[in-house]
N, C-alpha and C positions, 0 to 999 in steps of 0.2 A: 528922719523924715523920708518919706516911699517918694518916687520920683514920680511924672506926669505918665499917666497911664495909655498908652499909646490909642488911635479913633478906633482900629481895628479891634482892638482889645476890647474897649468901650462898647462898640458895635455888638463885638460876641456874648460879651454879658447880660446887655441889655435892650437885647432890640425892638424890646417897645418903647424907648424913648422918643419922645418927639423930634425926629430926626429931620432934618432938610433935607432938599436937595443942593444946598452949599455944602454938608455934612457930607454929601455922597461925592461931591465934585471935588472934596478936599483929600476923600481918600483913598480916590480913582488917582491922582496926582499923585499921591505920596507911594502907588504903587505902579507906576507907569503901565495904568489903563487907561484907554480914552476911552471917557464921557462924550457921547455927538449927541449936540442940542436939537432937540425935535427943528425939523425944517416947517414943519404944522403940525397940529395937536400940542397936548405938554406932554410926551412920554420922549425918556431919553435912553439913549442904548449903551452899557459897558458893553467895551467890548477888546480881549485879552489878547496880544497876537500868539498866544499859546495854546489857545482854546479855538475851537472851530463853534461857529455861531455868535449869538451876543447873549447881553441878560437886555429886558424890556423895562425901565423904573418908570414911576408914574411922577408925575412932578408933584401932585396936591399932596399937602400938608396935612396932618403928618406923613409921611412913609409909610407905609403900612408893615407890619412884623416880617409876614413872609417875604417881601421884598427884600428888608436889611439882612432876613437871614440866607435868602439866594445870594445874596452880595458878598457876603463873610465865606462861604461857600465857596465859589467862583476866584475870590482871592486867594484862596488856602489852596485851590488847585492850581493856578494863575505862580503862585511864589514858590509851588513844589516841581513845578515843569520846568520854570527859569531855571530852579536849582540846579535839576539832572541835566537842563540843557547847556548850564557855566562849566557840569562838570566834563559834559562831552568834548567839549575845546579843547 
């Protein structure tokens, strides 16, 4: 039996899935990036401390493609910068 297939993964497969923004807040967490809640409007901002800038999501339902796939993006540079920065130590 294949084991649970990790959000990320999920994300990169298929990202026209009907995604939330729970979906996105679950897997900003599970990659120590902060999500900051729109202070007004619904747009929220990842934002990497290994990346200069943010990404902009929109809160409405669904997510739209291009969004999830800036996000998959962002992570994949976000976990490859940690790396070279764990290895600089």
């Amino acid at each position: 039996m294949a084991g649970k297939v990790p959000l990320l993964e999920q994300m990169r497969r298929n990202p026209r899935a009907d995604w939330t923004i729970d979906d996105i807040a679950r897997l900003c967490t599970e990659h120590q990036i902060e999500l900051e809640t729109p202070s007004r409007g619904s747009h929220y901002k990842a934002i990497s401390p290994h990346i200069a800038g943010h990404l902009t999501i929109p809160a409405a339902r669904p997510i739209k493609t291009p969004y999830i796939r800036s996000l998959v993006m962002m992570i994949d540079v976000h976990l490859e910068l940690r790396r070279q920065a764990s290895l600089g130590d």
